[in-house]
TORLO-796390 format. One record per residue: residue number from 1; residue in three letters; x, y, z of N, C-alpha, C in turn. Coordinates in pm, whole numbers, plus 50000, padded with zeros to 5 digits. Atoms other than C-alpha are relative to their C-alpha. Layout:
% residues N
<r tornu="NUM" kolmar="ALA" n_x="X" n_y="Y" n_z="Z" ca_x="X" ca_y="Y" ca_z="Z" c_x="X" c_y="Y" c_z="Z"/>
...
% end
This chain:
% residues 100
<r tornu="1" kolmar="UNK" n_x="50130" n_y="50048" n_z="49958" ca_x="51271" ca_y="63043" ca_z="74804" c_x="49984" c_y="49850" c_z="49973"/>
<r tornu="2" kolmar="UNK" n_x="50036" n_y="50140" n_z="49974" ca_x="51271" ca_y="62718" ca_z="74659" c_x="50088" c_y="49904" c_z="50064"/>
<r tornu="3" kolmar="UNK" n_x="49943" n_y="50091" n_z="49914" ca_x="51548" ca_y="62588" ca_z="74837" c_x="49973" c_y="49942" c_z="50155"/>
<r tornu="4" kolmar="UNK" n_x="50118" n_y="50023" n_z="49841" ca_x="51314" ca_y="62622" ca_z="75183" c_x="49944" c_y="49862" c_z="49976"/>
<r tornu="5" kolmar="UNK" n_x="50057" n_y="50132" n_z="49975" ca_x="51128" ca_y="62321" ca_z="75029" c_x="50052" c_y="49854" c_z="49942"/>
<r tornu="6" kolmar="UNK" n_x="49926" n_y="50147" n_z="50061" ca_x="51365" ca_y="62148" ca_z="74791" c_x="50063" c_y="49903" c_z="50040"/>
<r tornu="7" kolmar="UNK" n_x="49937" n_y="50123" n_z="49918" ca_x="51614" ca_y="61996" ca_z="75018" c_x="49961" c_y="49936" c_z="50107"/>
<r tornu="8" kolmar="UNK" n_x="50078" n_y="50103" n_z="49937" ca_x="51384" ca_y="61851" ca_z="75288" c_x="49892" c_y="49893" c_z="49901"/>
<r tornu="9" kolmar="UNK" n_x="50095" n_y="50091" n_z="50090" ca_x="51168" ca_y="61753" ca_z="74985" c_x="50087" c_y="49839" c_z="50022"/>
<r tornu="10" kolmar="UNK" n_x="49883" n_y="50088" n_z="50025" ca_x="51504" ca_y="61548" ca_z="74871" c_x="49992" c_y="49911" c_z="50112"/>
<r tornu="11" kolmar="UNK" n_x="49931" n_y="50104" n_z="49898" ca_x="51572" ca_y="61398" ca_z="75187" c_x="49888" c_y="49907" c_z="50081"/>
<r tornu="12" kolmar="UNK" n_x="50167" n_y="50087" n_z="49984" ca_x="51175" ca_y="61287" ca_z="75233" c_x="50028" c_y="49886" c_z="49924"/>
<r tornu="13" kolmar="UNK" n_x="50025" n_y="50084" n_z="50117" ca_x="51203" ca_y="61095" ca_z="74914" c_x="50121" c_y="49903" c_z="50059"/>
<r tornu="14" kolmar="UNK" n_x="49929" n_y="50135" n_z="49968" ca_x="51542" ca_y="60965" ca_z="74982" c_x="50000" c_y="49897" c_z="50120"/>
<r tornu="15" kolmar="UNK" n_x="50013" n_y="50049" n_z="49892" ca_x="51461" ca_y="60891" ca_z="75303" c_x="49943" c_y="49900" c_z="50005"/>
<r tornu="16" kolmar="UNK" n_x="50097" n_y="50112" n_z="50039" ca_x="51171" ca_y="60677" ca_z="75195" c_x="50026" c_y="49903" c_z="49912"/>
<r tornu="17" kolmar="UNK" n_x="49938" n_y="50139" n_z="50067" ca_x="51361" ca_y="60476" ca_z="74963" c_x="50130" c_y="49972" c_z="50056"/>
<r tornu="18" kolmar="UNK" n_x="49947" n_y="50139" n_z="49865" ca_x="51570" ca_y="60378" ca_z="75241" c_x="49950" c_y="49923" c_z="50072"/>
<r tornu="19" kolmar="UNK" n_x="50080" n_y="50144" n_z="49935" ca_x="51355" ca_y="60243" ca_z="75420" c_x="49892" c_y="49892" c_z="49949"/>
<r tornu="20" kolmar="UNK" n_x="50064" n_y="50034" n_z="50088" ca_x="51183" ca_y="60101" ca_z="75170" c_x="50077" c_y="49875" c_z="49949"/>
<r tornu="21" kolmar="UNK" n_x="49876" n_y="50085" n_z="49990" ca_x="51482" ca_y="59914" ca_z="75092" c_x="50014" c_y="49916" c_z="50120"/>
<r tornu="22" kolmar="UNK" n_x="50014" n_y="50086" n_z="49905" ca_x="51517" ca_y="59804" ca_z="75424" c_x="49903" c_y="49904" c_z="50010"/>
<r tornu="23" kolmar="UNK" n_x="50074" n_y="50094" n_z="49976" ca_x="51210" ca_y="59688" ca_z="75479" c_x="50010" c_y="49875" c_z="49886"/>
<r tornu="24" kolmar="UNK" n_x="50032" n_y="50119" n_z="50116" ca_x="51157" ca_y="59486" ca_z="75134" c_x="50121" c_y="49866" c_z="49969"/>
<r tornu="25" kolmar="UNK" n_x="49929" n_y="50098" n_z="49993" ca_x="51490" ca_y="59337" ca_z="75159" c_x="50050" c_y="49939" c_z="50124"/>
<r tornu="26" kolmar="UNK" n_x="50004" n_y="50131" n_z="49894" ca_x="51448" ca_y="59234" ca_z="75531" c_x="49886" c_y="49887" c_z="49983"/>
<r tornu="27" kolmar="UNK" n_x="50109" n_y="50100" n_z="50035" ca_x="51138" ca_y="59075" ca_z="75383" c_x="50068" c_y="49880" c_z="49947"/>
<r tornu="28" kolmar="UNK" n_x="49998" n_y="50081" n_z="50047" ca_x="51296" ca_y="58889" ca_z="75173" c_x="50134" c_y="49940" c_z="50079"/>
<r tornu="29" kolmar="UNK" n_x="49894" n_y="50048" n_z="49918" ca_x="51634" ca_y="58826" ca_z="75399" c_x="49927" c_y="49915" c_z="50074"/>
<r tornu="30" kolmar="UNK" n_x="50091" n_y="50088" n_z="49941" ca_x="51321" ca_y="58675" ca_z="75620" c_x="49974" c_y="49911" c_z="49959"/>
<r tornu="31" kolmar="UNK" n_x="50019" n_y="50084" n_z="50079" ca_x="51181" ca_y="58476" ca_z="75382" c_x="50073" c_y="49839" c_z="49971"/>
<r tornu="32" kolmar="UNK" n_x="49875" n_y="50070" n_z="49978" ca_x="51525" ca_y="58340" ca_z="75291" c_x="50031" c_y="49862" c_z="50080"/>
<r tornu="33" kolmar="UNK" n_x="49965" n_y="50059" n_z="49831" ca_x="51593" ca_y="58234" ca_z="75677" c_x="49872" c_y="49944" c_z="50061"/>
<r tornu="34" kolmar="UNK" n_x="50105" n_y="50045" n_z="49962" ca_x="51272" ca_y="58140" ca_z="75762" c_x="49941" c_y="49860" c_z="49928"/>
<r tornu="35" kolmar="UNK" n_x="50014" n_y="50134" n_z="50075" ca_x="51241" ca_y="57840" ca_z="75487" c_x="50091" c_y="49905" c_z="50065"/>
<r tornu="36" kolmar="UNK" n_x="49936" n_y="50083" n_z="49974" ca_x="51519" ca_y="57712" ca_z="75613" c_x="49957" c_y="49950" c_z="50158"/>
<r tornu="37" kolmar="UNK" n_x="50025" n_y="49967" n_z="49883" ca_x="51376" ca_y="57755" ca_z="76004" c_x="49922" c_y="49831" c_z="50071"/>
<r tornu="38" kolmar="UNK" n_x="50074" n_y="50100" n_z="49981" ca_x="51206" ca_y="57491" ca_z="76212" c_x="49885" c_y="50098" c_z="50029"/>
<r tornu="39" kolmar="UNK" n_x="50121" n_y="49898" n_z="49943" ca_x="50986" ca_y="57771" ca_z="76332" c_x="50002" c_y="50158" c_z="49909"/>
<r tornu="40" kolmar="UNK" n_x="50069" n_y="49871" n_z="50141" ca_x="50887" ca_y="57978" ca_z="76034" c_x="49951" c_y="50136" c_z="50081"/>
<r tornu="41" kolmar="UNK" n_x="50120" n_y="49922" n_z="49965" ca_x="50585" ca_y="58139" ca_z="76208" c_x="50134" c_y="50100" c_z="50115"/>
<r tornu="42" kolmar="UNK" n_x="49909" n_y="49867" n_z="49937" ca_x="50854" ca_y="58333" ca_z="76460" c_x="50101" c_y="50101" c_z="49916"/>
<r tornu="43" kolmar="UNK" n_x="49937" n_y="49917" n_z="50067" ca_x="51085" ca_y="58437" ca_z="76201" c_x="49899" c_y="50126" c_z="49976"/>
<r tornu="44" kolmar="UNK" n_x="50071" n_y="49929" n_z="50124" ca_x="50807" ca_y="58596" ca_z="75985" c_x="49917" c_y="50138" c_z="50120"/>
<r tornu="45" kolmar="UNK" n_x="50076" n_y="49928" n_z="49925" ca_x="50641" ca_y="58745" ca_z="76320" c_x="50094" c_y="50123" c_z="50076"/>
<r tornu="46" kolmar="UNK" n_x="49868" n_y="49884" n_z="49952" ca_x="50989" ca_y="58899" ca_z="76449" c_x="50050" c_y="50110" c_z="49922"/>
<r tornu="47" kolmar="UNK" n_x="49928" n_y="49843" n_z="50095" ca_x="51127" ca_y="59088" ca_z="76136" c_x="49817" c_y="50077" c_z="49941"/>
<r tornu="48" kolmar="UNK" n_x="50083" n_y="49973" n_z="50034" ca_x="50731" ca_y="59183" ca_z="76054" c_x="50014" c_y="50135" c_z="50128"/>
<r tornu="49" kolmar="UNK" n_x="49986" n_y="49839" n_z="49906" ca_x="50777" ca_y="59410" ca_z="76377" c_x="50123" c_y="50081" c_z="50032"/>
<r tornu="50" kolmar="UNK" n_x="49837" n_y="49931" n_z="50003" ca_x="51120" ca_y="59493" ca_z="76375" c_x="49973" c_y="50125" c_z="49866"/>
<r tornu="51" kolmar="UNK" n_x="50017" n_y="49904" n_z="50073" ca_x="51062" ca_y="59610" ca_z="76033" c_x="49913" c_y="50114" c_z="49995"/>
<r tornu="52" kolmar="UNK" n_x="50096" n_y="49880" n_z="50002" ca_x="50748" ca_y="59806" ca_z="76059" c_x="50038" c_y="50093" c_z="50084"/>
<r tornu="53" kolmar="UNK" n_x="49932" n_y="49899" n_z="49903" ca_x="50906" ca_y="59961" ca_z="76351" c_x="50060" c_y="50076" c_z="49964"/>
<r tornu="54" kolmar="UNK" n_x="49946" n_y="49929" n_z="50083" ca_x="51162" ca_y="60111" ca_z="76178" c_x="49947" c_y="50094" c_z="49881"/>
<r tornu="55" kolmar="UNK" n_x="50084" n_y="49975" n_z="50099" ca_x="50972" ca_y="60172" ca_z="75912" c_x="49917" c_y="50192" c_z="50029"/>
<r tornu="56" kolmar="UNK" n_x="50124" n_y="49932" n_z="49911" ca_x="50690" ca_y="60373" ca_z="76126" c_x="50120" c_y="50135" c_z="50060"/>
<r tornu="57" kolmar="UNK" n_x="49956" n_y="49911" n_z="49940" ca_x="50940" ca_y="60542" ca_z="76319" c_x="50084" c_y="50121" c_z="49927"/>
<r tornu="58" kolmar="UNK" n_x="49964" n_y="49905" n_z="50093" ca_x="51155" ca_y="60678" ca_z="76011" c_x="49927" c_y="50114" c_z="49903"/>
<r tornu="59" kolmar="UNK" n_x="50100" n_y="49891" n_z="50077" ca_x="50852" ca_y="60804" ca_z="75847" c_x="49994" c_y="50128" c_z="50121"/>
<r tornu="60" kolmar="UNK" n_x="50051" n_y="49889" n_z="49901" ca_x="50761" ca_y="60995" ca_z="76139" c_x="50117" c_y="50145" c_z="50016"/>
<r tornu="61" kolmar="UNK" n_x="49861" n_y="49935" n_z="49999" ca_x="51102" ca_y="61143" ca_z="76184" c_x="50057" c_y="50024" c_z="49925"/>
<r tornu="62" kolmar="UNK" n_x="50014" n_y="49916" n_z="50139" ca_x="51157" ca_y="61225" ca_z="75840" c_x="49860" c_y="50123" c_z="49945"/>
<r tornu="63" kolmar="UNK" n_x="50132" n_y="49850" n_z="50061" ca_x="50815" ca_y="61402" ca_z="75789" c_x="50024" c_y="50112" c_z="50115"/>
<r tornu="64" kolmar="UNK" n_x="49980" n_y="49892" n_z="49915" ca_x="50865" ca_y="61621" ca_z="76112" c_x="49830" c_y="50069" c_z="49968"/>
<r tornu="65" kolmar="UNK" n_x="50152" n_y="49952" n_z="49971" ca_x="50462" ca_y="61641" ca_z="76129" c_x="50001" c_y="50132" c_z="49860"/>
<r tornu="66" kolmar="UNK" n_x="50021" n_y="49965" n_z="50119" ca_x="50419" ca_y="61797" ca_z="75746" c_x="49977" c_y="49874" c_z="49941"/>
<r tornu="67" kolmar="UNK" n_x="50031" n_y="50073" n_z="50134" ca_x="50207" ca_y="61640" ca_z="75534" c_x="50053" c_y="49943" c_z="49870"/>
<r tornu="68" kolmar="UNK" n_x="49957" n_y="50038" n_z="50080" ca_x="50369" ca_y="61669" ca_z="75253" c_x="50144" c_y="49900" c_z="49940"/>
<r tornu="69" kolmar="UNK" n_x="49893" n_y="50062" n_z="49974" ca_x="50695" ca_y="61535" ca_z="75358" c_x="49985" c_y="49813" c_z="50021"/>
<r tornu="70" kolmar="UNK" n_x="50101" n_y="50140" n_z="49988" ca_x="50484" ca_y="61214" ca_z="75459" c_x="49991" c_y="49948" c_z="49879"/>
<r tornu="71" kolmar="UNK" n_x="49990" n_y="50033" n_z="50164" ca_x="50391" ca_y="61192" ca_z="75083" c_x="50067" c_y="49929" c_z="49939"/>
<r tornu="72" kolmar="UNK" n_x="49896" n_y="50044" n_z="50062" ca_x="50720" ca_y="61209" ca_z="74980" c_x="50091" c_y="49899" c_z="50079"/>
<r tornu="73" kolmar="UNK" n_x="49979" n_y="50072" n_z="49951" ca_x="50828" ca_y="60958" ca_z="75211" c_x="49952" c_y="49881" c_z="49954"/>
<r tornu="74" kolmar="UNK" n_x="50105" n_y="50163" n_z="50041" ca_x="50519" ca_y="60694" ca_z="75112" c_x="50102" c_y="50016" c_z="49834"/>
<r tornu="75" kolmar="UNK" n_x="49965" n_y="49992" n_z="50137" ca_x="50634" ca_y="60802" ca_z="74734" c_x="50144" c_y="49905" c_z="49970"/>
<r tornu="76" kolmar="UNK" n_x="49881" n_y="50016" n_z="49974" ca_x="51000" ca_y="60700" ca_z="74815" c_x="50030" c_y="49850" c_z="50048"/>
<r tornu="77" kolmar="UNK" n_x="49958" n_y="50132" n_z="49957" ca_x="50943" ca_y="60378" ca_z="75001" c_x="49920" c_y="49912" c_z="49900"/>
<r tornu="78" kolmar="UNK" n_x="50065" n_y="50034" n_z="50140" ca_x="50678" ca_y="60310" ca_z="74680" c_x="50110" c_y="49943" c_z="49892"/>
<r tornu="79" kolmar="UNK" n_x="49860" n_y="49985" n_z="50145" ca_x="50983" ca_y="60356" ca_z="74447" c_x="50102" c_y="49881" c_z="49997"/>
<r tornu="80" kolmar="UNK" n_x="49888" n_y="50087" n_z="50016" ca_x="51173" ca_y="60094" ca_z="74611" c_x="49967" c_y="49886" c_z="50039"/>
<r tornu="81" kolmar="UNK" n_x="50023" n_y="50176" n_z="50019" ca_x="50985" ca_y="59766" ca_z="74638" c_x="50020" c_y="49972" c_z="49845"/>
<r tornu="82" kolmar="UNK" n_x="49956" n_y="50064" n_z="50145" ca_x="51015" ca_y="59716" ca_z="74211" c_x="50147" c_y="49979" c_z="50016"/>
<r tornu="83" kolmar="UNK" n_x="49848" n_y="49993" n_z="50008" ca_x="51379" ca_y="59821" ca_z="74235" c_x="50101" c_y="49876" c_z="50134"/>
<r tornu="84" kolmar="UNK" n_x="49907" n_y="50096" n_z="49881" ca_x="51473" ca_y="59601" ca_z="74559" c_x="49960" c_y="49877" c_z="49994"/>
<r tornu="85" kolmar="UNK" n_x="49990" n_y="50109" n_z="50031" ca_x="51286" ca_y="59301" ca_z="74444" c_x="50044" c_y="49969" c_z="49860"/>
<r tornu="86" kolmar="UNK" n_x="49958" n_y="50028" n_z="50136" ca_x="51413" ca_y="59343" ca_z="74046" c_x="50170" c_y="49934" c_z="50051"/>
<r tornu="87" kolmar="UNK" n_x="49835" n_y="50004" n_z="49947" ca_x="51769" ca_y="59373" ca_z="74262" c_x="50032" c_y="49841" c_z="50055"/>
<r tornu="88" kolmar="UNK" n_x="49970" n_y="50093" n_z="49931" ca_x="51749" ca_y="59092" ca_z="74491" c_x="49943" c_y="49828" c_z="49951"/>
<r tornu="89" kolmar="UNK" n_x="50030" n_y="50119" n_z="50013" ca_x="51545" ca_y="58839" ca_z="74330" c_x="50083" c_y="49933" c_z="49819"/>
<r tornu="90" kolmar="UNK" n_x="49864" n_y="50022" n_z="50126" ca_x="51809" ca_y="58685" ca_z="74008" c_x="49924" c_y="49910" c_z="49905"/>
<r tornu="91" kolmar="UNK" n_x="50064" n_y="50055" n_z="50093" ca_x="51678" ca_y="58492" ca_z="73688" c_x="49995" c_y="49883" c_z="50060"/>
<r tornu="92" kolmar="UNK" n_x="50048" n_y="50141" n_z="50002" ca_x="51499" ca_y="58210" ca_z="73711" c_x="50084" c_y="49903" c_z="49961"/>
<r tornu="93" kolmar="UNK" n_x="49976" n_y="50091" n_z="50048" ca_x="51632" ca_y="57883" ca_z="73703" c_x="49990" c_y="49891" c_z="49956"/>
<r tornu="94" kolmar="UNK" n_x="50062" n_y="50182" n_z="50086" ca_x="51426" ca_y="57636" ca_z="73550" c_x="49950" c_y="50035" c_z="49828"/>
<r tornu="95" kolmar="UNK" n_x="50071" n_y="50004" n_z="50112" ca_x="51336" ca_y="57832" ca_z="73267" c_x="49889" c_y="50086" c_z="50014"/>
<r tornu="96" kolmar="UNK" n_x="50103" n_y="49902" n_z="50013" ca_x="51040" ca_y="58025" ca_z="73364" c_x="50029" c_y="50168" c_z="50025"/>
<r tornu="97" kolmar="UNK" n_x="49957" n_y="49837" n_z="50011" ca_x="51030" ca_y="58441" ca_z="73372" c_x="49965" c_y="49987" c_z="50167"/>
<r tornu="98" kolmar="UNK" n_x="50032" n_y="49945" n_z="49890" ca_x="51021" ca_y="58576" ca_z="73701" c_x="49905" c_y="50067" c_z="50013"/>
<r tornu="99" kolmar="UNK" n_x="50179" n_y="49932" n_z="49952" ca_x="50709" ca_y="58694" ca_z="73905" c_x="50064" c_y="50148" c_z="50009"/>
<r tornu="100" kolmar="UNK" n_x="49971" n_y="49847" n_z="50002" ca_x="50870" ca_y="59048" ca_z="73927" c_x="50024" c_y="50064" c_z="49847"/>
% end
């Protein structure tokens, strides 16, 4: 019986900290590329819908219209903005602590 809800649970959650991942570190892959840009404002406006797209569309297609799967999806892509900006952003180098 509980394997009916455990392994879609699993694959909600992990699912959601994939894309969670994605998104936060195309944010900051954006970011990145976009300082360097003459035209900022398109970078930031291109991966803003690229990503949500993805984003939007994996939730959907991971929950398979259950609520709860949804949840564990938001829960999952929750889990992995600390962990993907602790990952990607590296000690400070002037001396001060990092904003994360």
């Amino acid at each position: 019986m509980t394997s009916d809800w455990l392994m879609p649970g699993v694959l909600s959650l992990g699912g959601g900290f994939a894309l969670g991942v994605i998104f936060f570190a195309g944010l900051w892959w954006t970011v990145i590329r976009a300082l360097a840009s003459p035209r900022p404002a398109l970078w930031f406006i291109a991966s803003m819908l690229i990503r949500v797209s993805i984003t939007l569309v994996g939730f959907y297609w991971l929950s398979a219209d259950q609520l709860w799967r949804l949840l564990l999806c938001c829960a999952g892509f929750m889990l992995a903005r600390p962990l993907t900006s602790r990952y990607l952003s590296g000690p400070a180098t002037d001396g001060r602590k990092s904003c994360n």
